[in-house]
C-alpha positions as CSV (number, residue, x, y, z in Angstrom):
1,X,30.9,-26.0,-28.4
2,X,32.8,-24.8,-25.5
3,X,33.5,-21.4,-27.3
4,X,29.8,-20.9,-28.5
5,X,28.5,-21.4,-24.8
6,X,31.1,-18.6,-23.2
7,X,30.2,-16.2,-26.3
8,X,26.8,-16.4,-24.8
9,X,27.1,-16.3,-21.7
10,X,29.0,-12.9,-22.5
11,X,26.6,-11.8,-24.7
12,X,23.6,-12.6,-22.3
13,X,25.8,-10.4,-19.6
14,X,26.2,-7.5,-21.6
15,X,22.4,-7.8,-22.8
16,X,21.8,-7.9,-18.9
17,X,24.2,-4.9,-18.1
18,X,22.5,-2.6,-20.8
19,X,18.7,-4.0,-19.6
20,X,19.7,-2.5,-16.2
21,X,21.2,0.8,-16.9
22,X,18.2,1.3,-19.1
23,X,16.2,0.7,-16.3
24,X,18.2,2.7,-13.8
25,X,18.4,5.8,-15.9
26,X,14.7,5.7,-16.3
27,X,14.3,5.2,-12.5
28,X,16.9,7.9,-11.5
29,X,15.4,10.6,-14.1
30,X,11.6,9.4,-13.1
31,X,12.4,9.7,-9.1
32,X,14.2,13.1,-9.7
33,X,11.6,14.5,-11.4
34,X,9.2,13.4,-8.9
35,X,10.9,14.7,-6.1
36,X,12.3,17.8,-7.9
37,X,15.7,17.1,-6.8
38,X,18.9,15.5,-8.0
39,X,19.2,12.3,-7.8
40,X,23.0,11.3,-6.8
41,X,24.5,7.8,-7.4
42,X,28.0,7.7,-6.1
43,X,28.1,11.4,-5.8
44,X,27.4,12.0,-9.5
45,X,23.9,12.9,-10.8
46,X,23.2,13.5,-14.2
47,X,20.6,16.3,-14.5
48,X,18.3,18.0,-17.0
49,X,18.9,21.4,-17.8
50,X,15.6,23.1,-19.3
51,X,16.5,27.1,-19.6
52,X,19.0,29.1,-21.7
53,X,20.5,30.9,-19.0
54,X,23.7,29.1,-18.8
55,X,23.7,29.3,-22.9
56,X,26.6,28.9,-24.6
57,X,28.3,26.9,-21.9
58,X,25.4,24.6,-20.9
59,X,22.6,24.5,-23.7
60,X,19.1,24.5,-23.1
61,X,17.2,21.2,-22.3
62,X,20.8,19.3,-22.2
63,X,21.4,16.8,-19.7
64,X,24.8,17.9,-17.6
65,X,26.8,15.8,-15.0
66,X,27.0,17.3,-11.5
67,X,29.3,16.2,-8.9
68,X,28.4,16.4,-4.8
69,X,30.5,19.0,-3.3
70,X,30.3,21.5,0.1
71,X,30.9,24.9,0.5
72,X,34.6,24.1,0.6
73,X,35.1,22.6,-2.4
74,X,34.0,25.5,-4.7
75,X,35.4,28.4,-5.8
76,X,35.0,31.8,-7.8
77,X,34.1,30.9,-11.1
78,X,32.6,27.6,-10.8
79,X,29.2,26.2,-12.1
80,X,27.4,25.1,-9.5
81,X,24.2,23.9,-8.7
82,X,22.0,25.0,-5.7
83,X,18.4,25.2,-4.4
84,X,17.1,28.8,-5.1
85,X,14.9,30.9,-2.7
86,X,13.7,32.4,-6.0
87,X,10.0,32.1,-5.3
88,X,9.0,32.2,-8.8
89,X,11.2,28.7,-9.0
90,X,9.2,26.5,-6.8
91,X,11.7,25.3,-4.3
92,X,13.5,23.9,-7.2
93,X,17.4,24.3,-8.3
94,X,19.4,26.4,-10.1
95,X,22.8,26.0,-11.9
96,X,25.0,28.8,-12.2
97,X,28.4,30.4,-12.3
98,X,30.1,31.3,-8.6
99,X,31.2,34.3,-8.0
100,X,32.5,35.1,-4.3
101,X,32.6,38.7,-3.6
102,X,35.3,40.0,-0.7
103,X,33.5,39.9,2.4
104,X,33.0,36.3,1.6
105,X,29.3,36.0,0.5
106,X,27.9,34.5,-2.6
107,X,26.7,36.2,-6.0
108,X,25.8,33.5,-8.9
109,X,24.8,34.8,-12.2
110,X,23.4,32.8,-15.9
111,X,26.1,33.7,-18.2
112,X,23.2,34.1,-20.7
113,X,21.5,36.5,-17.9
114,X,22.1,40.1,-18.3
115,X,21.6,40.8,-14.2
116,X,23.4,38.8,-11.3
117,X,20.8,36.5,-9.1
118,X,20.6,39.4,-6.5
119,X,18.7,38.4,-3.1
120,X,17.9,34.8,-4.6
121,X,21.9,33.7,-4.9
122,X,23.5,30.8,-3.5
123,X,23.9,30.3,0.0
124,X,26.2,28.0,0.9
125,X,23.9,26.0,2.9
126,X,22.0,25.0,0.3
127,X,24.8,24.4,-2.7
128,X,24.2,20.6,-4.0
129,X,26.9,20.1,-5.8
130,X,29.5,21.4,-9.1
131,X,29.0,21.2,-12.5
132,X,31.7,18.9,-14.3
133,X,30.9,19.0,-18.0
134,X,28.1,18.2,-20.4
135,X,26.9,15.2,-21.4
136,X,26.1,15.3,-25.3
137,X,25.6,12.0,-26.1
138,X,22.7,11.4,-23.3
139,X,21.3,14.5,-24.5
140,X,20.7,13.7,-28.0
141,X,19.5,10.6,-27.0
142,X,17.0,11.9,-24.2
143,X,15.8,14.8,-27.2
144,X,15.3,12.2,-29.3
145,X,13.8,9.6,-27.3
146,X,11.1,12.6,-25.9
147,X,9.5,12.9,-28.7
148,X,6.6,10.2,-29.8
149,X,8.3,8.0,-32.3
150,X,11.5,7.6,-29.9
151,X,9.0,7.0,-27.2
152,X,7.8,3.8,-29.0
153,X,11.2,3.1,-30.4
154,X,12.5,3.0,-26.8
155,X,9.6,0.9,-25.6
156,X,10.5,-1.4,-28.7
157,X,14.2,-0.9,-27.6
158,X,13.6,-2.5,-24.3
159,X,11.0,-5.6,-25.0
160,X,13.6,-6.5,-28.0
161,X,16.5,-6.7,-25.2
162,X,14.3,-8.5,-22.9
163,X,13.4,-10.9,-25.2
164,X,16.8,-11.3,-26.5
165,X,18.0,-12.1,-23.1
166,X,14.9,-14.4,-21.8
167,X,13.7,-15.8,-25.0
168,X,16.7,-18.4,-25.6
169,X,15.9,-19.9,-22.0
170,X,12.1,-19.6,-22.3
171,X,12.5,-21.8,-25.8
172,X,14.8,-23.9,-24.1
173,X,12.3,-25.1,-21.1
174,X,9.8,-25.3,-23.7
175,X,11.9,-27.9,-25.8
176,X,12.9,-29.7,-22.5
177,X,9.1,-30.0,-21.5
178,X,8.4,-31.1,-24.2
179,X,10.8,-33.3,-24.4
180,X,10.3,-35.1,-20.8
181,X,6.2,-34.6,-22.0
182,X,7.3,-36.9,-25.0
183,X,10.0,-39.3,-23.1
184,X,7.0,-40.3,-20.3
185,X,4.3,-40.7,-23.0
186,X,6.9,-43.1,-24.5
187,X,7.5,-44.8,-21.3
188,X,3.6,-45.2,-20.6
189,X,3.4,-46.5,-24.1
190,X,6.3,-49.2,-23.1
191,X,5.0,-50.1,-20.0
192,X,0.9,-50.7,-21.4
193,X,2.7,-53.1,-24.0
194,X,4.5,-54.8,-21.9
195,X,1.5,-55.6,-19.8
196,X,-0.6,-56.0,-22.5
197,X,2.3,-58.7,-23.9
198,X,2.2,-60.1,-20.3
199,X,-1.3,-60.7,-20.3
200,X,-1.5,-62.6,-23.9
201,X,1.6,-64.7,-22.5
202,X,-0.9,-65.7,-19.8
203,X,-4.1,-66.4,-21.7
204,X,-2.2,-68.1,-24.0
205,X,-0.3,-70.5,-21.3
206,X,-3.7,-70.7,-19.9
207,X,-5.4,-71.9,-23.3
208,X,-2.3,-74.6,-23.4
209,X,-3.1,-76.2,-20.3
210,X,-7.1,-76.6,-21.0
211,X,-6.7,-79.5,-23.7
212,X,-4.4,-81.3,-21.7
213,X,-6.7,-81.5,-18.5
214,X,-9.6,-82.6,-21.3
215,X,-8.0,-85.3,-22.4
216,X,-7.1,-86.5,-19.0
217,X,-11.2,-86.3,-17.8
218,X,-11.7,-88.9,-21.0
C-alpha cells in the first residue's frame, strides 16, 4: 500500500512537471512574440526561426537555442543573433554568421544569402546573444502542433494531463463528502430513534403508574 502511494505521488510530480513546462513554453513563445524579442530563461531562449537565409545550417521555421552573450564572447564565424537596423525588418532580429573584418567592425551574412548584410550588420551594441545548435525535436513538435488538428490535439493534450493530475483528488473529496454526508445522516437517524425510544419509555412508564393511582381513589 505503501509502494502504491509513493508510485503516485511520483507520478502526480512528473504529471505536474510536464503541466508546467507545457505552460511555460506556451508563455515564453506567446510573450516573445508579443514583444518581438527573445525571451531568455537562465540565459538561454529558444527562438523561432521563420526565413531560409541561414539554410542548410538552420532550416527555415525551426526553433533554435540561443545563448546570452556580449560583444566579447563572439568571434569570426559565429551565429549570432542581433537586432537589425534593416528597416524593412521592423525593429525585429536577425540571426546570422560573424564575420569581423580587420579594423575591427562587424559584417554578418545568411549563409543562404548571396550578398553580405551591408549597412544593416551587426553592431555590437545591439548583439543579443549566440547560436548554440538546433533544436529538432521542439521543432517538429511546434510544425506539427501549428497546424489545426495538433492545435486541438494539444488542447486535448493539456485538459487530459490536468485531469489526470486533479481528477484522483477531485473523486476523492467527492467520496469523502459523501461519505461524512452519509455518516451525519446516520447519526441524525440514531439520535431521532433514540428519542423517539426515550419518549415511548416514558408514555409507557407513564401508562403504568395510571391504574395504580385508580385503584387507590376506590
Amino acid at each position: 500500500m505503501k509502494g502504491k502511494t509513493i508510485a503516485k505521488k511520483i507520478m502526480n510530480a512528473l504529471l505536474c512537471v510536464l503541466l508546467i513546462a507545457s505552460l511555460l513554453l506556451a508563455v515564453a513563445m506567446t510573450v516573445s512574440k508579443i514583444t518581438n524579442k527573445p525571451l531568455f530563461i537562465f540565459g538561454k531562449s529558444a527562438v523561432w526561426i521563420v526565413s531560409e537565409s541561414m539554410e542548410d545550417t538552420i532550416p527555415a521555421k525551426s526553433f533554435i537555442l540561443v545563448e546570452k552573450a556580449g560583444p566579447d564572447q563572439v568571434s569570426s564565424g559565429d551565429i549570432i543573433m542581433f537586432k537589425s537596423e534593416n528597416p524593412g525588418l521592423n525593429g525585429g532580429y536577425n540571426t546570422h554568421r560573424l564575420t569581423v573584418t580587420e579594423d575591427g567592425g562587424w559584417i554578418t551574412k545568411g549563409d543562404n544569402n548571396p550578398v553580405d548584410d551591408g549597412a544593416y550588420s551587426a553592431k555590437p551594441e545591439n548583439l543579443v546573444g549566440k547560436y548554440v545548435k538546433n533544436l529538432t525535436v521542439l521543432t517538429a513538435l511546434m510544425r506539427f502542433f501549428s497546424t489545426p488538428v495538433g492545435i486541438i490535439l494539444f488542447i486535448a493534450f493539456l485538459l487530459a494531463l490536468c485531469v489526470a493530475l486533479f481528477l484522483p483528488d477531485v473523486l476523492k473529496a467527492s467520496k469523502q463528502k459523501k461519505e461524512q454526508e452519509l455518516k451525519k445522516a446516520e447519526e441524525a437517524k440514531e439520535k431521532l430513534f433514540k428519542e423517539e425510544l426515550e419518549r415511548l419509555r416514558g408514555s409507557a412508564a407513564n401508562n403504568a403508574e395510571q391504574p395504580e393511582q385508580g385503584d387507590k381513589n376506590e
